[in-house]
C-alpha positions in Angstrom: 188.1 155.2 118.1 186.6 152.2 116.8 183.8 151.9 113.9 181.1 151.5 116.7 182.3 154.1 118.8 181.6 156.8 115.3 178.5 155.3 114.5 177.1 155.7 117.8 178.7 158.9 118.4 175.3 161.1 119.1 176.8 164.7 117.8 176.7 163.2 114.4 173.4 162.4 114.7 172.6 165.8 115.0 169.4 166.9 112.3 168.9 170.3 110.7 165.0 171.4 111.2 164.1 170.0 107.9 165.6 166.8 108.5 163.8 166.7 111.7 160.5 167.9 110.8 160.9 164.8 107.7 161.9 161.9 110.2 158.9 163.4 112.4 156.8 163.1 109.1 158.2 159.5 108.7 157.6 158.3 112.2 154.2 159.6 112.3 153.6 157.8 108.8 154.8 154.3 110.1 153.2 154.5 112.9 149.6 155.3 110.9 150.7 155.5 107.1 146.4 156.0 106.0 146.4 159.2 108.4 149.7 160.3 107.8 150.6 160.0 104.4 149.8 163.2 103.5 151.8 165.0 105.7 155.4 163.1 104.8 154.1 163.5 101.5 153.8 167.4 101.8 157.1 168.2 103.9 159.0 165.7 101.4 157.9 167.9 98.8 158.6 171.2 100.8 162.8 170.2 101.2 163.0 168.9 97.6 161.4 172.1 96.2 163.4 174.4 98.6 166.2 172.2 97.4 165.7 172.7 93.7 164.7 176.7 93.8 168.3 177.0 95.9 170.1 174.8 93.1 168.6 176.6 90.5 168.7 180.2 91.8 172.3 179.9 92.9 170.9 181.4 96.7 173.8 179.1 98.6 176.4 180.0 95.5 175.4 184.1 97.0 175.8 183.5 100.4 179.2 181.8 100.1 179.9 184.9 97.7 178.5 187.4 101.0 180.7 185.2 103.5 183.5 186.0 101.2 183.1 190.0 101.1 182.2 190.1 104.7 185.9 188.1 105.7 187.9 190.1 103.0 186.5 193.4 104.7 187.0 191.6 108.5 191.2 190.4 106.9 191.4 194.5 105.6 190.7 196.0 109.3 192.3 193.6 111.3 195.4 194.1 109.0 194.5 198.0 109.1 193.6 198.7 111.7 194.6 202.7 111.7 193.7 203.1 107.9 191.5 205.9 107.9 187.6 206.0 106.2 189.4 207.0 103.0 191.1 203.8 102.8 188.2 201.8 104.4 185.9 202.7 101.9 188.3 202.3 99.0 188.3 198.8 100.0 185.2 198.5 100.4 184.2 199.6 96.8 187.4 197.4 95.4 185.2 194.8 97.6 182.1 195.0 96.0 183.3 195.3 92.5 184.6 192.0 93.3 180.9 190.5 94.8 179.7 191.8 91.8 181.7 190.5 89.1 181.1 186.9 91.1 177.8 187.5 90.8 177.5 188.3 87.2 178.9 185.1 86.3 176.5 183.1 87.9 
């Protein structure tokens, strides 16, 4: 595909709810920047403080940690599938030992 073809290519266009409630913010503000102000001024805020709390409490570093356990449990079953609660919850101990540890070191 040509360079056209990608820019215009409307999946990547695609906004996350904060994004969206922003460019609504920003159109509203151009449109009557006196009236307006305040609001792009208050959801600008909103995403850069949500921003800044998730960088600083490690929240997304956690949920990448949660995505692991839960796909390490999923790989034990599927490769296990007649392994008994014994072995099940052995894993799932070894498991969150693991979560843990990960999340000690943050």
């Amino acid at each position: 595909r040509n360079k056209m073809d990608q820019i215009f290519n409307l999946s990547t266009w695609k906004l996350q709810n904060p994004d969206l409630l922003q460019q609504l913010a920003l159109l509203a503000y151009l449109d009557k920047p006196t009236e307006n102000a305040e609001m792009l001024k208050t959801i600008t805020g909103i995403r850069v403080a949500a921003e800044l709390y998730d960088r600083v409490s490690s929240q997304s570093t956690i949920e990448a940690y949660q995505t692991e356990f839960y796909m390490a449990i999923a790989d034990f079953v599927k490769k296990h599938p007649n392994s008994g609660e014994a072995a099940l919850k052995k894993e799932l101990e070894k498991q969150v030992a693991i979560f843990a540890q990960k999340v000690d070191k943050l």
